[in-house]
N, C-alpha and C positions, 0 to 999 in steps of 0.2 A: 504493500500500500504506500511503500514511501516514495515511490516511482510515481504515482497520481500526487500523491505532494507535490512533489517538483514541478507535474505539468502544469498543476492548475497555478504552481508561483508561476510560471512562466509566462501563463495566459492571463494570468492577475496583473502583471509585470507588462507585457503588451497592454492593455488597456489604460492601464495608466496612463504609459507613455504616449498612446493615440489619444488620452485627455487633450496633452501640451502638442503632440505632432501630426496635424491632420493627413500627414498620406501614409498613416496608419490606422486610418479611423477604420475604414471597412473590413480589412483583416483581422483586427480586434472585433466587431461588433459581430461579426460571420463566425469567427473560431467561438467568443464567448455564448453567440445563439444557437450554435451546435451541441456546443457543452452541456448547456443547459437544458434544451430540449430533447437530447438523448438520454440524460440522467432521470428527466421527469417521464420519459417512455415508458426507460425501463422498471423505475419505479413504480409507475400506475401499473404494469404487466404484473407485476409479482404478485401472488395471489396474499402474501403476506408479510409485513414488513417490519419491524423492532423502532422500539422509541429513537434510537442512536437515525436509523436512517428516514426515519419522520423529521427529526431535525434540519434532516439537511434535504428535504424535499418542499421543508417551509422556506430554509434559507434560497433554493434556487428558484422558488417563485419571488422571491422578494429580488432576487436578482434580473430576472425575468421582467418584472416590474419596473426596472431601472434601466433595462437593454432594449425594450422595447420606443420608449420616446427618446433615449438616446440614439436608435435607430432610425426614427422617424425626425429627428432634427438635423442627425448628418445626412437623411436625403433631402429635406428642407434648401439644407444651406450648401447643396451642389447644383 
């Protein structure tokens, strides 16, 4: 699991930096809406799932929640 650590610094890490450098905006907001919407996939598929991974099924809507009008603002503002 420390391997998925890493990617998501990485992908946390991207994002950031497409905050301050716009011709990283769409790579950032494409790999973080992948992320997120496959993790929520495969989460709603499992017939059963533990408090530990409810946590982070509420944290990737909440992220979800913040990708989506940052998505719809960097297509705004091209």
């Amino acid at each position: 699991m420390r391997h998925r650590a890493v990617l998501f610094g990485l992908l946390g890490a991207l994002l950031v930096a497409a905050a301050f450098l716009p011709a990283l905006r769409s790579a950032a907001l494409i790999g973080g809406l992948i992320s997120v919407l496959a993790f929520l996939l495969l989460a709603w598929s499992a017939p059963v799932y533990n408090e530990a991974l409810r946590r982070v099924v509420i944290a990737d809507w909440i992220a979800l929640a913040c990708l989506l009008p940052a998505l719809l603002l960097h297509l705004r503002g091209n």
